[in-house]
N, C-alpha and C positions, 0 to 999 in steps of 0.2 A: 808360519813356523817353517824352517828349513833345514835338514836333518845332513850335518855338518860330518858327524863318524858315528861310530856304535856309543860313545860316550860324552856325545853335543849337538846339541839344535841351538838355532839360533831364530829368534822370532825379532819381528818389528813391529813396533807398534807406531798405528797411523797417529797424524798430528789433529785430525778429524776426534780421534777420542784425548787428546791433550788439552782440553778447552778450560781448562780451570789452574792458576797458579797456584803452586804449594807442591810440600813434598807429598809424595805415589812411592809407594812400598809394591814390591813383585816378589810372587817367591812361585818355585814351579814344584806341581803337586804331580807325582808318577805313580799312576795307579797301579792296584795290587796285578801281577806276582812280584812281589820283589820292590813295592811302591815306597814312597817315602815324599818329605818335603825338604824344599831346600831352604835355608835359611834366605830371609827377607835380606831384598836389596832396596834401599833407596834411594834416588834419583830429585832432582830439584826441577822444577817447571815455573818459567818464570815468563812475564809476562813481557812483549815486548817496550821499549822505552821509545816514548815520544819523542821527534827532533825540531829543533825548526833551522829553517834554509833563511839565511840572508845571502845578498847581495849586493856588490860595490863596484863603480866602474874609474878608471883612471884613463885619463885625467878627470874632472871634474869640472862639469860645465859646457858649454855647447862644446859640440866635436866640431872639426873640418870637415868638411865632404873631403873623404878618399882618407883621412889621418888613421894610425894604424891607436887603438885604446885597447885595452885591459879589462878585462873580468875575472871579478874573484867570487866564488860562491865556499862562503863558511859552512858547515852542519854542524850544529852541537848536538847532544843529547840533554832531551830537555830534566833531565835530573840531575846532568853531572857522569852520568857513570858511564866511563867508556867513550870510545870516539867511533862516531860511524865510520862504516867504510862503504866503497860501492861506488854508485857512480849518479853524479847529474844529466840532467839534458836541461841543454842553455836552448832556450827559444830566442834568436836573433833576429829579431824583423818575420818574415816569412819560413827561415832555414832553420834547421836543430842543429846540433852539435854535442853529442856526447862525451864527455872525460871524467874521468876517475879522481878518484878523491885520494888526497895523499894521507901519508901518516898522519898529520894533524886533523883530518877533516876538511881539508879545503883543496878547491878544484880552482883550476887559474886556465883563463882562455885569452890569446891575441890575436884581435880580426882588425880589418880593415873597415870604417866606415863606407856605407855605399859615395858615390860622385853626385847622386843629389841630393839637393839642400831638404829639408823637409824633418822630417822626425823617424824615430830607430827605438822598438817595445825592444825591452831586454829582460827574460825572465828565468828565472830556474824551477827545476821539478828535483828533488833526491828521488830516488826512485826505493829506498829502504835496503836493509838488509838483512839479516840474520840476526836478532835482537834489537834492529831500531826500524821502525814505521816511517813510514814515506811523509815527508812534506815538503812546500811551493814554498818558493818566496814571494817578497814583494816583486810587482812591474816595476822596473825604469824606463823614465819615456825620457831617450836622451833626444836633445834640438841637434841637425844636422844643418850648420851654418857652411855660407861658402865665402871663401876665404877671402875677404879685400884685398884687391889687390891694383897695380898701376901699370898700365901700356904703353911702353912710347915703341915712335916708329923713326927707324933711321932710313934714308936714302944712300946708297953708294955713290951718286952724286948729287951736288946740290943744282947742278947742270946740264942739260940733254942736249942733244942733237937732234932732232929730227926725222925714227926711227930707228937712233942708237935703245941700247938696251939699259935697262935701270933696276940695279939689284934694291929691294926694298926687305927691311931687317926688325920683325917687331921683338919687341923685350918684354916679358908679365916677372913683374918684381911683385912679393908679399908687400903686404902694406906695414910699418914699423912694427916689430913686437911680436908678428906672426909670422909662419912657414908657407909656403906653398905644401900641399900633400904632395906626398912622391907618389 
């Protein structure tokens, strides 16, 4: 309780004695000289709302080593009511990555696949908020492919001398259908 002028206190109550959802009536009792009660106030206590975290990654299907994809982590509330806010953390391979969840509930991230070929965990955590509980998504275990691709080599000539000089020129083209990663 904390004594605000001669005519108000203000008290808090811990969330440690809030442990039960439903309405809590208060009313404050001023002992005698001059004591009285004040009329009851009541207050709503509600329990937090379960969410669950998915997640989705674009494109779909093995990545390129080095190609830049997409993550998207939805939260709903698992009732319906309300949309979380707050914030993810994307687990990328070994690295985190935290971002905020927008109006909708949803957090969107764009990284670059690592340059080798092999496999890339991609997971999320909500971390909760003020009326909704924390939950993980599912892992994705994206395939990190490396990119077919074709090598030719040009000479500057098809001709030498004998100690002349010879510029040599290789080319790496994607193979049809596919990019090279920038």
């Amino acid at each position: 309780t904390s004594y605000v002028s001669a005519s108000q206190l203000t008290a808090t109550v811990p969330g440690t004695l809030l442990v039960n959802s439903g309405a809590a009536q208060v009313n404050v009792l001023n002992p005698a000289p001059g004591g009285g009660s004040s009329a009851v106030t009541q207050f709503l206590i509600v329990a937090p709302v379960s969410t669950t975290t998915t997640l989705s990654i674009a494109p779909v299907g093995p990545l390129a080593v080095g190609a830049s994809y997409t993550v998207a982590v939805a939260v709903a509330a698992s009732s319906g009511n309300g949309v979380p806010t707050g914030n993810v953390i994307l687990a990328i391979g070994s690295a985190t990555q935290t971002v905020a969840l927008n109006a909708s509930g949803i957090a969107t991230f764009t990284g670059t696949a690592p340059a080798a070929a092999g496999s890339l965990s991609i997971s999320a955590a909500y971390q909760g908020a003020a009326g909704f509980l924390a939950s993980t998504s599912n892992t994705l275990k994206e395939t990190l492919a490396a990119v077919a691709t074709t090598t030719t080599l040009a000479a500057s000539s098809q001709q030498s001398v004998l100690g002349a000089q010879v510029t040599l020129t290789a080319s790496v083209t994607p193979a049809s259908g596919t990019a090279l990663p920038s």
